[in-house]
KOLKOL-525873 format. One record per residue (C-alpha): residue number from 1; residue in one letter; y, x negated, z. Coordinates in pm, 1 decimal, decimal comma. Last residue first. Example, Ala and Ser with C-alpha at 12.3 -4.5 7.8 and 13.67 -1.06 7.14 Angstrom:
BEGIN
+-----+--------+----------+----------+----------+
| num | residu |        v |        u |        w |
+-----+--------+----------+----------+----------+
|   2 |      S |   -106,0 |  -1367,0 |    714,0 |
|   1 |      A |   -450,0 |  -1230,0 |    780,0 |
+-----+--------+----------+----------+----------+
//
This chain:
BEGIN
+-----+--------+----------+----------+----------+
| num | residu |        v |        u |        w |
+-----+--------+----------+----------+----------+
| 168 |      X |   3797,2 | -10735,0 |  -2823,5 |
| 167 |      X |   4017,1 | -10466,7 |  -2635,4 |
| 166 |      X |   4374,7 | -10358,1 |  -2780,3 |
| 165 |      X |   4615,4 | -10458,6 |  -3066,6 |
| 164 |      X |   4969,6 | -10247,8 |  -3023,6 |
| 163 |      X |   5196,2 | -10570,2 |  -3074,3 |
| 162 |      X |   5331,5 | -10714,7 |  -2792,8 |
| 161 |      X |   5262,2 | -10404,3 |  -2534,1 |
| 160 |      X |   4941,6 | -10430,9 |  -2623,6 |
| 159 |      X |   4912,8 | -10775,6 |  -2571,1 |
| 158 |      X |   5065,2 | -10745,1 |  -2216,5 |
| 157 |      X |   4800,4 | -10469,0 |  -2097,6 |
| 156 |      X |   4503,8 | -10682,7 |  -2258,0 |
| 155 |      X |   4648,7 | -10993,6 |  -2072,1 |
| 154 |      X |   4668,1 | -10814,2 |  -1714,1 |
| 153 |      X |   4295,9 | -10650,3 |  -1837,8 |
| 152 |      X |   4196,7 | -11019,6 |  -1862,9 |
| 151 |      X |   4389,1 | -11135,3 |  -1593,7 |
| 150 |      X |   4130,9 | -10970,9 |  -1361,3 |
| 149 |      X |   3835,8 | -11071,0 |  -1530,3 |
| 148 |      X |   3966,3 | -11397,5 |  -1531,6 |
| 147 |      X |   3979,9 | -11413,7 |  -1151,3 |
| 146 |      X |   3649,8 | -11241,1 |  -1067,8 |
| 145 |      X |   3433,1 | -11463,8 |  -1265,8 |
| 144 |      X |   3629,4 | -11749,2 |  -1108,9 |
| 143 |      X |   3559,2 | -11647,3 |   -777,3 |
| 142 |      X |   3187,3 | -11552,2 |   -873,9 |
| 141 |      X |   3173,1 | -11907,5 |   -988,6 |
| 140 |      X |   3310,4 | -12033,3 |   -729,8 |
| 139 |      X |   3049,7 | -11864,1 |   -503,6 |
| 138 |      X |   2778,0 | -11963,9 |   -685,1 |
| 137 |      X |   2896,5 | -12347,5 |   -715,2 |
| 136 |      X |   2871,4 | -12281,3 |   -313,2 |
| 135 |      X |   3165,5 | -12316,9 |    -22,2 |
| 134 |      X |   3176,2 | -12470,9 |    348,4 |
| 133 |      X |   3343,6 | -12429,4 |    637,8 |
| 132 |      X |   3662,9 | -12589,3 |    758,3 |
| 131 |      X |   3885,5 | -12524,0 |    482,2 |
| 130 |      X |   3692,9 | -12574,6 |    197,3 |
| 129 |      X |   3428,6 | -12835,4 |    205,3 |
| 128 |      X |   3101,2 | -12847,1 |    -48,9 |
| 127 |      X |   2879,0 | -12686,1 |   -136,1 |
| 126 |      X |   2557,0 | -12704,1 |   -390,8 |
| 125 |      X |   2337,3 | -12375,6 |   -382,9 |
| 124 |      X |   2470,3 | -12288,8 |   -763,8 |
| 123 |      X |   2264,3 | -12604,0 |   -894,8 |
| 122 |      X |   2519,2 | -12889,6 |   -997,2 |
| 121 |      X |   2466,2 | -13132,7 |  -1314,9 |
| 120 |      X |   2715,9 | -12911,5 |  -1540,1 |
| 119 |      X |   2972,2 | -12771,7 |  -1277,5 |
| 118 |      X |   3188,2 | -13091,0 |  -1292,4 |
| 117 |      X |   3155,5 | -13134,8 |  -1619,0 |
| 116 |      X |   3208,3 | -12771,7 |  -1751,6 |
| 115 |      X |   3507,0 | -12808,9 |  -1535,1 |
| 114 |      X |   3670,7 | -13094,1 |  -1646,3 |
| 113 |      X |   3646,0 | -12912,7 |  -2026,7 |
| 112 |      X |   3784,7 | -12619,5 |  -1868,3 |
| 111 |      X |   4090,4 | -12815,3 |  -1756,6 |
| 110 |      X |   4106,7 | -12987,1 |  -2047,2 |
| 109 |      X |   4139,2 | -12704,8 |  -2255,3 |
| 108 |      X |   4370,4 | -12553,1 |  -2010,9 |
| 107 |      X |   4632,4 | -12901,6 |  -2089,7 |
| 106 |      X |   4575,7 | -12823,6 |  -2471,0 |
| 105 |      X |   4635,6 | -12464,0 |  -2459,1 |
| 104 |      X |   4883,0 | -12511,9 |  -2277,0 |
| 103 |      X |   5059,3 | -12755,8 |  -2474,1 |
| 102 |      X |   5011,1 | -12533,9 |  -2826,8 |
| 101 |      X |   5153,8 | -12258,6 |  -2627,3 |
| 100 |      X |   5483,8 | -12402,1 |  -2555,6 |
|  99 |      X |   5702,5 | -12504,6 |  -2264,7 |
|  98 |      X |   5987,7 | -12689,0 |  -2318,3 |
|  97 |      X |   6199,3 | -12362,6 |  -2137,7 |
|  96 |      X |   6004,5 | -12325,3 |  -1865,0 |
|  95 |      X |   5677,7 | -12073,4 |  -1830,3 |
|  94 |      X |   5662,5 | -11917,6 |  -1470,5 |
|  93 |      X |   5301,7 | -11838,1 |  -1452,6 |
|  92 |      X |   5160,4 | -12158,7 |  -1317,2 |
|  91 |      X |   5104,1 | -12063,3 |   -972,1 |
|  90 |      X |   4765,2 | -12159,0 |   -741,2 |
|  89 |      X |   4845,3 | -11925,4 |   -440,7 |
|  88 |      X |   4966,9 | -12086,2 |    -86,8 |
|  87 |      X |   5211,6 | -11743,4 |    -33,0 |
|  86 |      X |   5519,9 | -11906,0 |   -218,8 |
|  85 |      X |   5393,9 | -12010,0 |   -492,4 |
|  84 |      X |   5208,2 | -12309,2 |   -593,8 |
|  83 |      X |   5170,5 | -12465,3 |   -908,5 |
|  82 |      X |   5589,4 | -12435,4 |   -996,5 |
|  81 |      X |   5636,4 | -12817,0 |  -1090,5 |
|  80 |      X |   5299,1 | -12791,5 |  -1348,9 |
|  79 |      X |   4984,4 | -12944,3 |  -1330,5 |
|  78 |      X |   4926,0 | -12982,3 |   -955,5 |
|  77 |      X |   4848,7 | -13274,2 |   -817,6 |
|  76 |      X |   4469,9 | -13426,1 |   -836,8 |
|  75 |      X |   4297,0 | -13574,8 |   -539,1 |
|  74 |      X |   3980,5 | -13501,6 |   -664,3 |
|  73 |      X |   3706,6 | -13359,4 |   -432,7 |
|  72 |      X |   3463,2 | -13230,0 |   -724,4 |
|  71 |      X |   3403,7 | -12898,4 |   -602,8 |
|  70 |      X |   3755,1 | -12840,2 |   -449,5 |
|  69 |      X |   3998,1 | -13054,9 |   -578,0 |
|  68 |      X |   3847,9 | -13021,0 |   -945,2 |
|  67 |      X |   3627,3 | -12669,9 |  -1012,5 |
|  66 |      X |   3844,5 | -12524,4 |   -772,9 |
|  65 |      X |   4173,8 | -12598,5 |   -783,2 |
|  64 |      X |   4184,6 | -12767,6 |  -1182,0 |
|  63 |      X |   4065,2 | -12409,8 |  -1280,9 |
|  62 |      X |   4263,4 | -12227,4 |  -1111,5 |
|  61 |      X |   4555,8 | -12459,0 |  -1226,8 |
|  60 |      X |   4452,7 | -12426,3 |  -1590,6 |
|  59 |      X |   4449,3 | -12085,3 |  -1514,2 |
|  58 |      X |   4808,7 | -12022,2 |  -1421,9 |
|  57 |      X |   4897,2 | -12193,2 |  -1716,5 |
|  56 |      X |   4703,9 | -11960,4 |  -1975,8 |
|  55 |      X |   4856,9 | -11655,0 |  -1768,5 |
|  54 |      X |   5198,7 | -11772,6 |  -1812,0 |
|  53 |      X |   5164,7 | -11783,9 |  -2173,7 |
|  52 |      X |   5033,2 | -11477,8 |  -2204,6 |
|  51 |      X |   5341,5 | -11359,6 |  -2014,9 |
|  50 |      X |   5394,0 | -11197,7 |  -1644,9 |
|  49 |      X |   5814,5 | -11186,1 |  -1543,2 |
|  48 |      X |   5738,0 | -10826,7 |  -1430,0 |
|  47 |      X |   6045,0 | -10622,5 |  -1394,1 |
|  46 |      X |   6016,6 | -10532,6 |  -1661,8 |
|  45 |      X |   5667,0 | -10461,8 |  -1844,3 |
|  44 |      X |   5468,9 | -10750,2 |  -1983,1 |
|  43 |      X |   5693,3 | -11025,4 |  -2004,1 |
|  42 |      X |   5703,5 | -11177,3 |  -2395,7 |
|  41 |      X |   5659,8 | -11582,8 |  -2371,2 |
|  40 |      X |   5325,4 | -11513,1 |  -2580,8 |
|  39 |      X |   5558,6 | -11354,2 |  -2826,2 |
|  38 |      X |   5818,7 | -11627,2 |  -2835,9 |
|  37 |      X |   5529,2 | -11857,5 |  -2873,9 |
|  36 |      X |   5383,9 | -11718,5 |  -3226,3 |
|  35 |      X |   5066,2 | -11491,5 |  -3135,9 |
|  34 |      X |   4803,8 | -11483,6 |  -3364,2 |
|  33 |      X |   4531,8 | -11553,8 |  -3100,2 |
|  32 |      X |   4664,6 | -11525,1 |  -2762,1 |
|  31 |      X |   4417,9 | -11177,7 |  -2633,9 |
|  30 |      X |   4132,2 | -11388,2 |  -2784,9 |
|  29 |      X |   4215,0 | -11712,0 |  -2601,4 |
|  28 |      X |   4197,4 | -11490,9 |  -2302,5 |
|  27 |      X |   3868,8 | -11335,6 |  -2378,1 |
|  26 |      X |   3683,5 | -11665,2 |  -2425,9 |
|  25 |      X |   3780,0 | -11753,9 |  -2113,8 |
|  24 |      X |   3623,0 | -11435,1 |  -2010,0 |
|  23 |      X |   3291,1 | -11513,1 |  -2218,5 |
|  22 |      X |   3292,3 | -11905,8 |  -2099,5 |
|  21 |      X |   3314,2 | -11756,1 |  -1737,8 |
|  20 |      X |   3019,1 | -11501,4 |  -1797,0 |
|  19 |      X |   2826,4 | -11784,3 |  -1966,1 |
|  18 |      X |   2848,2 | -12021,0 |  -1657,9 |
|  17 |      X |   2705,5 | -11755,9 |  -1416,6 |
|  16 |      X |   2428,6 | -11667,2 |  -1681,5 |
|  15 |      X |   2366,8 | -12039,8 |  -1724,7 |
|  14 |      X |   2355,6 | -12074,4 |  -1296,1 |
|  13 |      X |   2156,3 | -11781,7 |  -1296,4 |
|  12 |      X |   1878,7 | -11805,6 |  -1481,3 |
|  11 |      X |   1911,4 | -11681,6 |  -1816,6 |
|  10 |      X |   1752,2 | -11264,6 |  -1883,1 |
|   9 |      X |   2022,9 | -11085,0 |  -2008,6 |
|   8 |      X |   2221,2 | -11356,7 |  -2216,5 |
|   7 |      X |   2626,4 | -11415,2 |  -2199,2 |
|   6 |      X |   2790,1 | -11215,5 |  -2498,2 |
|   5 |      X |   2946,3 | -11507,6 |  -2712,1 |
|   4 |      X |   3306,5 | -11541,4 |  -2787,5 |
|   3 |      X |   3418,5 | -11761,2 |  -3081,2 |
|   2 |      X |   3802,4 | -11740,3 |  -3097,1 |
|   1 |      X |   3921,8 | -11724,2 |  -3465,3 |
+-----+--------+----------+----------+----------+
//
């Protein structure tokens, strides 16, 4: 069972930040749980390819973008052969044939975990380059915010399709 806790109401900002990501990864893993991998290889709503699987991968490389190449400055390659699609976007939906839940998870556990590192000795004021200008923790973190909150209700939609559970 997925732990999820409710971020506090009065932290300062970069924990409250912080918590709000760890509550809507949180979410994700929730939406997965009990889900064999045909399942979580299931497409939303034809013609959508979009799976929970897909979802999972796509944020390991959001995560590995920004909290990696970008706030760190590694010069780390994308995670899987389809990361970036055809507009510039991080990719990672399209789930191949060897792929399987238990490696996601695995790889986006890392990911986070790289995060959480990166992030961890950093006040929300730090920048640092992106393309041509400069960007904050804060501002990541908003990004981020803003990114699983969105494939949140894409994974809610796609779990209930699945099986009929909805919200958490």
């Amino acid at each position: 069972m997925v732990d999820r806790a409710n971020p506090g109401f009065t932290t300062d900002e970069h924990t409250m930040l912080a918590a709000w990501l760890d509550f809507y990864r949180a979410t994700v893993l929730m939406k997965c749980e009990g889900l064999d991998d045909e399942q979580l290889r299931t497409a939303s709503a034809p013609p959508s390819p979009l799976t929970l699987l897909g979802l999972l991968q796509h944020l390991a490389e959001v995560e590995r973008n920004w909290f990696r190449r970008v706030l760190a400055g590694e010069a780390t390659g994308p995670i899987y052969s389809t990361a970036v699609d055809a507009s510039g976007h991080d990719g990672g939906f399209e789930v191949s044939a060897d792929s399987s839940f238990r490696d996601a998870l695995a790889v986006w556990q890392d990911e986070v975990a790289h995060a959480r590192a990166n992030c961890v000795a950093r006040d929300v004021t730090d920048t640092c380059p992106f393309m041509g200008a400069e960007v904050s923790l804060r501002w990541i973190y908003i990004h981020m915010i803003a990114e699983y909150a969105r494939h949140c209700g894409q994974a809610d939609l796609i779990r209930e399709r699945i099986d009929g559970v909805t919200g958490v």
